[in-house]
N, C-alpha and C positions, 0 to 999 in steps of 0.2 A: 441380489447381493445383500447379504446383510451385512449393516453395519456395526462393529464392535467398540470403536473408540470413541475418546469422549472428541475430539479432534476429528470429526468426520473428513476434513482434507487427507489425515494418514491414511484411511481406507484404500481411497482413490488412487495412494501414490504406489500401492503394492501393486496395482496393476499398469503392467506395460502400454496400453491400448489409452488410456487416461492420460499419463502421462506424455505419451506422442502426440493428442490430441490438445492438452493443454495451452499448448506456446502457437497453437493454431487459430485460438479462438479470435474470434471479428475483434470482442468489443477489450478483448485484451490487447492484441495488437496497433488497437486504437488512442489506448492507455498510453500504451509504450511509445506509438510513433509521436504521440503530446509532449512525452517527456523527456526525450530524445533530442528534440526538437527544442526545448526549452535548455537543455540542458548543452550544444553545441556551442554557442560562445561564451560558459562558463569559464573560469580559473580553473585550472586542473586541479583543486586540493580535496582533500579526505571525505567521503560522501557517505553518509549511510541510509542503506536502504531497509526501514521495517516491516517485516512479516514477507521476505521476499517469494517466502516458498520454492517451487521450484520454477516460477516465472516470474522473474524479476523485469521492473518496469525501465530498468538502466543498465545498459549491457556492453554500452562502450567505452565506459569508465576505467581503468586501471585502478587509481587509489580507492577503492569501495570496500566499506561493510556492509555483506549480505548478513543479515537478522531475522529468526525466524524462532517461535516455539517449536516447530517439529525438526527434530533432529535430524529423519529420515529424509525430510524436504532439502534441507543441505546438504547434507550426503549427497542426494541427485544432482540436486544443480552445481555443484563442485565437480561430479565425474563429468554432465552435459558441460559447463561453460568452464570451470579450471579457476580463471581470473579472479583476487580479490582475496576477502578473507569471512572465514564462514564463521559466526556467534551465535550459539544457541539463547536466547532472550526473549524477556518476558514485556512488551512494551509500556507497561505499567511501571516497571521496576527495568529500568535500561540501565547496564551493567559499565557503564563509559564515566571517564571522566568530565566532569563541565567543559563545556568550550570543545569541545574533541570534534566538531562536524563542521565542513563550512559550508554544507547542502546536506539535507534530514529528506527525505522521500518516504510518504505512508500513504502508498495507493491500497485502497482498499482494505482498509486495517480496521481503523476505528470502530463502524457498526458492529461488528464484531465482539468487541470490550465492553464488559461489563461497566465501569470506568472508564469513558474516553475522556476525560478532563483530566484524570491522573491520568495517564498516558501523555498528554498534551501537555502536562507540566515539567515532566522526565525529558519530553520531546526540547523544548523550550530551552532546559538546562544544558541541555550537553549540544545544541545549537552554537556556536559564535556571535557574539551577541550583533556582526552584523552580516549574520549567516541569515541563509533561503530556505525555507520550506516549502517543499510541491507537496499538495495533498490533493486524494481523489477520492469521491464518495458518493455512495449511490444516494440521487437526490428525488424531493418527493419522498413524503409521507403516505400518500395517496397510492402509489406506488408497490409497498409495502405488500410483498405477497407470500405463498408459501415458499416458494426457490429463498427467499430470504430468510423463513425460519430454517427451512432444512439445513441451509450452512451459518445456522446459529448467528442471522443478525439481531442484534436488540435493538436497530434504528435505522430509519432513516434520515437525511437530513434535508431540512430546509433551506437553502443557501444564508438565509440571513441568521439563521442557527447554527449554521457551523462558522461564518465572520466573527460570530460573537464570541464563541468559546475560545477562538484565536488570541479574540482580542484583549481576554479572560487571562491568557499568560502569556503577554506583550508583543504579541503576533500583530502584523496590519497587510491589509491586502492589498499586494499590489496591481495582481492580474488574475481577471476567475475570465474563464473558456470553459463552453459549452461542449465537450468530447461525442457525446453522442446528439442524435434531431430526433426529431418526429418519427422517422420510417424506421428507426432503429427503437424509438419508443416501441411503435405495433408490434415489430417482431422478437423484442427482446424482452418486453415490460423493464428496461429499464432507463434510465436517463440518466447522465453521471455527469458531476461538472467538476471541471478542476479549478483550483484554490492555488495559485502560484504568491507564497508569501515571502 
């Protein structure tokens, strides 16, 4: 397959067989079942979720914005799940008013951005100042292998390097969970810990 975009996840979304397979995956589903999970004796008020693609981490939400740079990933996940409302957005420059979220969701975003501190600052803003952040991030430097260049990470993180940056735009932690162990280390190369702020 070659690939032609600058967004290698568009590539993937033109094909049907990727797409079926996506919402499959172990260590996504594990994501999901964390923040789910987190997420069942919330408040029911306005949630947004960045970079949801077409597998977003929060599915039983009614009041939610899905947010994504790729157009065509909304598109999909609008015809698969219907619910919510779709915003094409740049998490660097998030298109909301202050105060507009009373739960922010960015699994798997960050490494990603070239700028994840602006990102975290945009994030921060349009937060409720006594709003939740779930954040998820592939953790370990060490870590750090080609499956991360391919989909354009520029990092990994440390846990006490990502509290900080939090802490950087008035984020505090109040709950970090380990999502994936060891056997999911050997076979996945990867380790991912969630940051419930």
């Amino acid at each position: 397959m070659t690939l032609k975009n600058e967004n290698r996840f568009d590539d993937f979304f033109e094909h049907d067989k990727y797409i079926s397979l996506k919402n499959h995956l172990y260590n996504y589903l594990l994501r999901k079942r964390a923040v789910e999970k987190t997420m069942q004796n919330e408040t029911k008020e306005l949630v947004l979720e960045i970079g949801s693609g077409i597998s977003p981490v929060l599915t039983s939400w009614d009041r939610i914005v899905y947010s994504d740079l790729s157009t065509s990933a909304l598109s999909i996940l609008k015809q698969i799940h219907g619910k919510g409302q779709y915003v094409v957005a740049d998490a660097m420059n998030l298109p909301f008013e202050p105060n507009s979220f009373s739960h922010v969701i960015c699994s798997e975003v960050l490494e990603h951005l070239e700028d994840d501190r602006k990102s975290l600052r945009e994030i921060a803003k349009v937060t409720k100042p006594d709003g939740i952040l779930i954040v998820t991030f592939p953790h370990r430097h060490f870590y750090f292998s080609q499956d991360d260049r391919f989909v354009h990470h520029y990092r990994r993180y440390e846990l006490s390097e990502m509290i900080s940056r939090l802490e950087e735009v008035g984020f505090y932690s109040v709950y970090v969970r380990k999502v994936l162990g060891p056997l999911e280390k050997l076979t996945q190369v990867h380790d991912l810990k969630n940051i419930y702020v």
